[in-house]
VOGU-3710 file (C-alpha; in Angstrom, 3 decimals, decimal comma):
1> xxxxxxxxxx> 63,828/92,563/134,719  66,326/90,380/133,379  67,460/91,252/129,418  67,389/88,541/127,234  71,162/88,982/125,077  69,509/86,407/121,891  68,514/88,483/119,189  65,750/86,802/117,155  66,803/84,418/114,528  65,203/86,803/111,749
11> xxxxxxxxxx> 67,708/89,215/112,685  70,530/86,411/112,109  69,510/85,459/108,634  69,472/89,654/107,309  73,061/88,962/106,191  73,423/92,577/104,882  72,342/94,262/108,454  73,175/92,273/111,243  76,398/93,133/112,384  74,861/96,573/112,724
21> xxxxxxxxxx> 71,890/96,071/114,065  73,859/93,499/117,137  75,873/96,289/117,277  73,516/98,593/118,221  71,464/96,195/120,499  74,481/94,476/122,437  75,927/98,101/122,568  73,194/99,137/125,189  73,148/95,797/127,156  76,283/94,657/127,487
31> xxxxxxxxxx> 77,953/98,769/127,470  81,138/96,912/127,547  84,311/97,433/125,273  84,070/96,927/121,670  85,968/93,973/121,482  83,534/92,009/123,851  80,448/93,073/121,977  82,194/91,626/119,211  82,729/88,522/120,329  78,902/88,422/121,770
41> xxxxxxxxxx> 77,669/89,246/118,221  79,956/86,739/115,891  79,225/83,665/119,031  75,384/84,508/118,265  75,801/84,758/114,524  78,156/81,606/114,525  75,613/79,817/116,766  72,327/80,718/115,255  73,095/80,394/111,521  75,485/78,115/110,115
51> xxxxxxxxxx> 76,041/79,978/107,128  77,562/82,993/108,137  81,434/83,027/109,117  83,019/85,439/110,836  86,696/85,681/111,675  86,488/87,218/115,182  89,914/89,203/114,675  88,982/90,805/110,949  86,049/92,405/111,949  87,478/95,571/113,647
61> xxxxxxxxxx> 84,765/97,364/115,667  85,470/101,389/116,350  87,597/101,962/119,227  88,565/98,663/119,740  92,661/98,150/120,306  92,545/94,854/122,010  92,211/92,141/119,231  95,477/93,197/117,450  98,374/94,139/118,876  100,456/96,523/116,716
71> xxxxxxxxxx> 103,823/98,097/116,925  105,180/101,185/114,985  107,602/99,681/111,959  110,392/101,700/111,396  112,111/99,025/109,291  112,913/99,185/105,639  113,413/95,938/105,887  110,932/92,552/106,560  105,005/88,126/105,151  102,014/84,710/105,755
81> xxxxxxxxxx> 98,858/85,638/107,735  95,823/83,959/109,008  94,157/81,680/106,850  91,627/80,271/108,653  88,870/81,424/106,579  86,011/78,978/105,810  86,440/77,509/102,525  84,074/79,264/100,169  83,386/79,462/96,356  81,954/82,805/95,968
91> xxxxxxxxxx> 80,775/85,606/98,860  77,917/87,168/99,872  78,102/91,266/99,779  77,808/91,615/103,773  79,850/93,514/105,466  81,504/90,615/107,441  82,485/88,606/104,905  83,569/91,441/102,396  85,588/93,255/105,829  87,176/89,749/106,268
101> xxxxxxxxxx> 88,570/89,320/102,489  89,736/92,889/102,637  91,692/91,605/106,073  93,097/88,718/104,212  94,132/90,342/101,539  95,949/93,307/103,893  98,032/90,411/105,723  99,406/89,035/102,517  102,276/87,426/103,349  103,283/90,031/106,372
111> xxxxxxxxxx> 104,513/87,318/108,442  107,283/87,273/106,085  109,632/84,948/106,989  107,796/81,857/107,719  104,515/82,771/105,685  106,203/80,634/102,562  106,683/78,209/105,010  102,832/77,577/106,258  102,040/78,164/102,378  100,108/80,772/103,514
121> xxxxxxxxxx> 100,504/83,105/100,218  98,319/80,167/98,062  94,930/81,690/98,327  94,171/84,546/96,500  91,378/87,476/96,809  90,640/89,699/94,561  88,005/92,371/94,006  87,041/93,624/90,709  85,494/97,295/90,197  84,125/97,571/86,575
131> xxxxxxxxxx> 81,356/99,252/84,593  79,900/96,763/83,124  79,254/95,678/87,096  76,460/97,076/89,238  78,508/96,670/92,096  82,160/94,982/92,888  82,991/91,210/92,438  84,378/89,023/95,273  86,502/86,041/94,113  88,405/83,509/95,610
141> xxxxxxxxxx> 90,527/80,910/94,154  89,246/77,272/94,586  89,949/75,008/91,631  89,592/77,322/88,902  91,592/80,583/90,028  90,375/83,996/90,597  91,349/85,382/87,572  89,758/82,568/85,527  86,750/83,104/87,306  86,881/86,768/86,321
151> xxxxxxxxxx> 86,940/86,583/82,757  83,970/83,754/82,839  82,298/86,245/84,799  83,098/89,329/82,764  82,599/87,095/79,648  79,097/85,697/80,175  77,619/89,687/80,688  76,520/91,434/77,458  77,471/94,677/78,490  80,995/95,388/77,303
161> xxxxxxxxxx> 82,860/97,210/80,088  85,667/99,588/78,860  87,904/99,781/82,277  88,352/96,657/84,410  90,229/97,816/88,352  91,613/94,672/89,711  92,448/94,712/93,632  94,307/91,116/94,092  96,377/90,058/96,981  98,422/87,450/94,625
171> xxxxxxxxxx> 100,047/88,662/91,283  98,823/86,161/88,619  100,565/83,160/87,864  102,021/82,439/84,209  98,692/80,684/83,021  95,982/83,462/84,509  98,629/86,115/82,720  98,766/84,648/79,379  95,066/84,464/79,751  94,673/87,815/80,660
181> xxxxxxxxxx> 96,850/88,934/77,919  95,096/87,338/75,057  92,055/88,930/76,519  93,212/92,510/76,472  94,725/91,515/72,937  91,066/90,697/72,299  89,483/93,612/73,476  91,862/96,276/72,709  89,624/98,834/73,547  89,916/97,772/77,562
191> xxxxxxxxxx> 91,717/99,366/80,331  92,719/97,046/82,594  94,631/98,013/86,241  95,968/95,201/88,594  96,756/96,159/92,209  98,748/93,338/93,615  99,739/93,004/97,242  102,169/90,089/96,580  104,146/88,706/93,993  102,884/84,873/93,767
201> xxxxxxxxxx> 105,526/82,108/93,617  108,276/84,729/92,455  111,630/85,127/94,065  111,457/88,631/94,648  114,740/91,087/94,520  113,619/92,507/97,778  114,018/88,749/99,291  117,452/88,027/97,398  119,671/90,493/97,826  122,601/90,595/100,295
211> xxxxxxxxxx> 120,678/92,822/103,013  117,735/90,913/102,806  119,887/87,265/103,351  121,404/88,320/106,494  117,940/89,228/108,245  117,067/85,087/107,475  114,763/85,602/104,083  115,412/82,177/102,925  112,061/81,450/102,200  112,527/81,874/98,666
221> xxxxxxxxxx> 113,997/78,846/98,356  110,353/77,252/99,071  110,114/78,585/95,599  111,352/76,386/92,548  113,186/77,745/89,782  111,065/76,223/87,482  107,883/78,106/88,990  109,900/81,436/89,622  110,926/81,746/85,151  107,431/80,986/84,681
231> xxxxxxxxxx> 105,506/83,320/86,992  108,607/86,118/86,289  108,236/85,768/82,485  104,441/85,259/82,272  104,039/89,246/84,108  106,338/90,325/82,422  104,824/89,636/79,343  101,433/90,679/80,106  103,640/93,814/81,549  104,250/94,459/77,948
241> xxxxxxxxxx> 101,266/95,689/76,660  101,810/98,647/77,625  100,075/101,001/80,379  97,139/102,608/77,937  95,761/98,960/78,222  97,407/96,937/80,950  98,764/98,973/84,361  100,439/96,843/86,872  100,953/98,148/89,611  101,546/97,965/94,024
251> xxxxxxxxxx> 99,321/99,148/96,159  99,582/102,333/98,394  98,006/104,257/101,057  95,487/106,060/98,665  94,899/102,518/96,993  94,369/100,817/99,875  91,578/104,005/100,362  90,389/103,500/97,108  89,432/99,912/97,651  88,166/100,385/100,948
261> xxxxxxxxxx> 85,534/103,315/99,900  84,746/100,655/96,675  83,694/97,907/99,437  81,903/100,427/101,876  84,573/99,364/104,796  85,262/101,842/107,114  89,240/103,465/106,487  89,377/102,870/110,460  92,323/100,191/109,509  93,986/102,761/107,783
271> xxxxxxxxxx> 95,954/104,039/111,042  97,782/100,677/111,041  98,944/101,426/107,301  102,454/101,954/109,044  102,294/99,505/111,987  103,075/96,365/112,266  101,398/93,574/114,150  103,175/91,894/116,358  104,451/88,308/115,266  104,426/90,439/111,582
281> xxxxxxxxxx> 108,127/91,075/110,220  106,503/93,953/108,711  104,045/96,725/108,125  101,652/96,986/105,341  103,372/100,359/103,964  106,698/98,475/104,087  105,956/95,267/102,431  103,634/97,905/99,669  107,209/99,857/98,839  109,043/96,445/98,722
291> xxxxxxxxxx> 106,378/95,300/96,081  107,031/98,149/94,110  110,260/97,933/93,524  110,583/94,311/92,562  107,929/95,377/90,378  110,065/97,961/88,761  113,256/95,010/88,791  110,884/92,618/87,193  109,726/95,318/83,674  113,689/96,441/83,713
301> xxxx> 115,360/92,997/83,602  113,972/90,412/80,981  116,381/87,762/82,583  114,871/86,757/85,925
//
């Protein structure tokens, strides 16, 4: 008897169990490698509802090597990534989607060199854990950003939360700082944390310096003075309120953990922490070390 591989269309539309229930189905008919099961489950979910979108290298499936190709950095030295993702105002709390933003915001700007370029380091991602929130927020910039979304969101609740963790690929610009700012100033009794996996539109120290010229970082040139005092400045300031309200800081391994087990994604992607994909200049440990120090440069020197 021939097995039919189309899974009913009421399977299609359970956005929060699909991917594990094709997972389990295509598993026993197809009992091929991960990676093609994969690929049969995101065709099916592409072709029988238009709504969901699935990035077919994001979604990593146990086991499977042979969608990414990774090598073992070594370098101290060496950002862009895929943005191919749908355009979308807000996200659904499936595991696709969520696994997908957490991807994107990993690959901030790894292809470093000629991610500036592609302006691949304009979108930003962040994921807010708070308890005044039943469960995380998922925000991406459109034409309000992320952080502006944030507050509206955290604003229009009447629960008053008393620590706000920020996960956010993009360090906010000069505006969504001063905003941020005057709303700590406002609710003084707030913790907030930011875990940034980029500095946006800032000509980092990591990028600038002598070493980092001759391995052909000129990207920061893509970056206009103007923009560079105002982004520099407008952290810095928010920088200033101190760390008993406002913590800014990189992310690391045990971050990176941290956000995963907030999201309910599996730490599987955690063994690439210190490998980098090929076409990448760098690894996600390396460009997290390089982020902390220009971090550091940025609260020591007032002049940027």
């Amino acid at each position: 008897m021939k097995t039919s591989l189309t899974p009913s269309k009421r399977m299609a539309t359970d956005s929060s169990g699909t991917y594990f229930s094709y997972v389990e189905q295509y598993g026993k008919i197809l009992k091929g490698k991960p990676h093609q099961i994969h690929q049969t489950i995101a065709a099916t979910l592409l072709m029988e509802n238009s709504d969901i979108a699935l990035d077919l290298e994001s979604v990593h499936v146990a086991g499977d090597e042979s969608s990414d190709s990774y090598l073992t950095d070594y370098s101290e030295t060496s950002d862009g990534s895929d943005w191919d993702y749908q355009q979308r105002s807000s996200y659904p709390n499936s595991y696709p989607e969520v696994n997908n933003i957490i991807h994107k915001m990993w690959n901030t700007v790894l292809d470093h060199i000629h991610g500036y370029q592609q302006k691949l380091a304009s979108t930003t991602y962040l994921v807010c854990k708070t308890d005044a929130f039943h469960k995380p927020a998922y925000i991406k910039s459109n034409a309000e950003h992320a952080e502006e979304q944030l507050l509206s969101k955290i604003q229009s609740i009447s629960k008053v939360p008393l620590k706000i963790i920020i996960y956010i690929n993009n360090s906010p610009c000069a505006k969504c700082a001063s905003l941020l700012k005057q709303f700590l100033l406002d609710n003084q009794h707030i913790q907030m944390v930011l875990y940034i996996a980029h500095l946006y539109n800032i000509q980092r120290i990591s990028c600038k310096s002598r070493k980092a010229a001759k391995k052909n970082e000129k990207h920061v040139t893509k970056i206009s003075n103007e923009d560079h005092v105002k982004n520099y400045n407008g952290l810095r300031d928010l920088m200033s309120l101190g760390g008993h309200q406002c913590r800014i800081e990189a992310f690391t391994k045990k971050v990176w953990k941290d956000l995963l087990d907030v999201t309910g994604i599996s730490r599987q992607m955690m063994s690439n922490y210190n490998r980098r994909k090929r076409g990448y200049d760098r690894s996600r440990k390396n460009e997290d070390k390089r982020i902390k120090k220009d971090l550091n440069e940025i609260k020591r020197f007032s002049i940027p």
